[in-house]
C-alpha positions as a Markdown table, in Angstrom:
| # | Residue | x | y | z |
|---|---|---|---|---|
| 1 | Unk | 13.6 | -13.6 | -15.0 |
| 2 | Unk | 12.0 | -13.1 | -11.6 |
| 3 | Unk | 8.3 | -12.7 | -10.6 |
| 4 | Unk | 8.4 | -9.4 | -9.9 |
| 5 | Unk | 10.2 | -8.4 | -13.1 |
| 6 | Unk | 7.5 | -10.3 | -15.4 |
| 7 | Unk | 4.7 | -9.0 | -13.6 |
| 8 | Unk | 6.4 | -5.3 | -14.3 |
| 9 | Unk | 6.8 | -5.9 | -17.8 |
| 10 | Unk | 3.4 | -7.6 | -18.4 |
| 11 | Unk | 1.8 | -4.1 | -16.4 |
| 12 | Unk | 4.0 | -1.7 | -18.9 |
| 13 | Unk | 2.7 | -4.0 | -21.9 |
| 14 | Unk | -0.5 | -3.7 | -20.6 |
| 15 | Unk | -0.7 | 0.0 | -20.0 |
| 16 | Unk | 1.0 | 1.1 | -23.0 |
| 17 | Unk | -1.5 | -1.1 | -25.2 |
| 18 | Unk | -4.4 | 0.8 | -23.3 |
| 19 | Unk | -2.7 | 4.2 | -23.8 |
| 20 | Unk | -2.2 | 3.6 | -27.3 |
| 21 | Unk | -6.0 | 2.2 | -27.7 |
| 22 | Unk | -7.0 | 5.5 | -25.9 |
| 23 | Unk | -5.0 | 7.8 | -28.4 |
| 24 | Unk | -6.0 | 5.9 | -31.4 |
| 25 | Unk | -9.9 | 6.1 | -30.2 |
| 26 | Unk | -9.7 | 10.0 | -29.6 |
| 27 | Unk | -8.2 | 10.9 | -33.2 |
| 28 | Unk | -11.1 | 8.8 | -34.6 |
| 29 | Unk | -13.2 | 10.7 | -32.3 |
| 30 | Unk | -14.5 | 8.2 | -30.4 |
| 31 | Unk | -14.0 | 9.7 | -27.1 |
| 32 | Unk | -16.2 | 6.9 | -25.0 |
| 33 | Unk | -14.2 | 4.2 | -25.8 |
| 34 | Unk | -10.8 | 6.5 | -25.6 |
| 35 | Unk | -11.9 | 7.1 | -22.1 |
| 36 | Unk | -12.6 | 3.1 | -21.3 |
| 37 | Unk | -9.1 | 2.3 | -22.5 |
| 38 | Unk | -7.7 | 5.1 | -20.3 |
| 39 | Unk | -9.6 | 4.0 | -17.2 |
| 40 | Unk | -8.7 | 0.4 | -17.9 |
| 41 | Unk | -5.3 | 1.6 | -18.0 |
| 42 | Unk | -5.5 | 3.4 | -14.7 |
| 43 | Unk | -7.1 | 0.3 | -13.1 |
| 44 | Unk | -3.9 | -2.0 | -14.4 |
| 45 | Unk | -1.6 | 0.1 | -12.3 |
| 46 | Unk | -3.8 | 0.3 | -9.8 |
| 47 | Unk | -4.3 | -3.7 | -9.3 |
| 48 | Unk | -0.6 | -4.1 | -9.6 |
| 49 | Unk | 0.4 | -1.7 | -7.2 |
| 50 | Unk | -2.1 | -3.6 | -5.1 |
| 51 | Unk | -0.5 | -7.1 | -6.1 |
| 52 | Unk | 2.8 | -6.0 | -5.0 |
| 53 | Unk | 1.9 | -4.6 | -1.5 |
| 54 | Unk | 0.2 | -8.0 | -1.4 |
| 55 | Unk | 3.1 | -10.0 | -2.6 |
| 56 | Unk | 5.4 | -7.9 | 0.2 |
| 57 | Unk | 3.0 | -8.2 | 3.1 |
| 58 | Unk | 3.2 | -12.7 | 2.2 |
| 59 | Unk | 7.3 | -11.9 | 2.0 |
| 60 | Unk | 7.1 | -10.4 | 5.5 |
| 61 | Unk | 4.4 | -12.8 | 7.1 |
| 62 | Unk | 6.7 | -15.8 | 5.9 |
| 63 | Unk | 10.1 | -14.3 | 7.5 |
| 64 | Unk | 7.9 | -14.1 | 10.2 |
| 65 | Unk | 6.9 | -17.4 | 10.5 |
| 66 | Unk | 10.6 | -18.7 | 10.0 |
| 67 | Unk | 12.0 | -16.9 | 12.7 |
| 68 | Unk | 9.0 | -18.7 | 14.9 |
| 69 | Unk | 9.9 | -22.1 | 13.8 |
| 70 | Unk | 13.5 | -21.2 | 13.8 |
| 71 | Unk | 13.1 | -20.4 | 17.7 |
| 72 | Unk | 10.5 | -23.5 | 18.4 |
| 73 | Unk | 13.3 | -25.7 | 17.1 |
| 74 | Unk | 15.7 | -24.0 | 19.5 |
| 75 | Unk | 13.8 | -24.5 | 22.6 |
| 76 | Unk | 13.1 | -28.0 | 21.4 |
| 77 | Unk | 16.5 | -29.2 | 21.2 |
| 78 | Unk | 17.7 | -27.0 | 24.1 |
| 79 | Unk | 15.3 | -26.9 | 26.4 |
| 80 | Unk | 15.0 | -24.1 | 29.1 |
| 81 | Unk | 16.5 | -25.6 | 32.6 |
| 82 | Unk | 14.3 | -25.7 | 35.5 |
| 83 | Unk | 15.7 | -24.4 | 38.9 |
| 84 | Unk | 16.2 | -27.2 | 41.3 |
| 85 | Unk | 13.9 | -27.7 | 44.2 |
| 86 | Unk | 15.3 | -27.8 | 47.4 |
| 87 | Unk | 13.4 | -29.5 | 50.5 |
């Protein structure tokens, strides 16, 4: 299972717990904490949609990097050749 596929299903856990909280709060009429799962239910998605764009930028920024090295490596091994000085 990959990371990105845990972290979805721990979200949809997550979420659906609140929602349910939420439901089961309002038909006992206890609308504050109703709303307080709900919100906290809200924030979940929020912080993972936040974690992924995270998780994509660090994806990007490494590929980044590896075409860096990759092309340091390449001008250490074949150096660039200097044009010969004539007198």
């Amino acid at each position: 299972m990959s990371t990105a596929t845990f972290t979805r299903a721990v979200t949809v856990f997550a979420v659906g717990f609140l929602a349910l909280d939420a439901v089961l709060f309002a038909l006992v009429n206890r609308f504050l904490w109703a709303g307080v799962c709900a919100a906290a239910a809200v924030l979940v998605v929020l912080g993972w949609r936040r974690y992924r764009r995270a998780m994509a930028e660090l994806a990007d920024a490494r590929k980044e990097m590896k075409r860096e090295v990759e092309s340091i490596r390449q001008l250490l091994h074949n150096p660039p050749t200097r044009p010969s000085r004539q007198n």
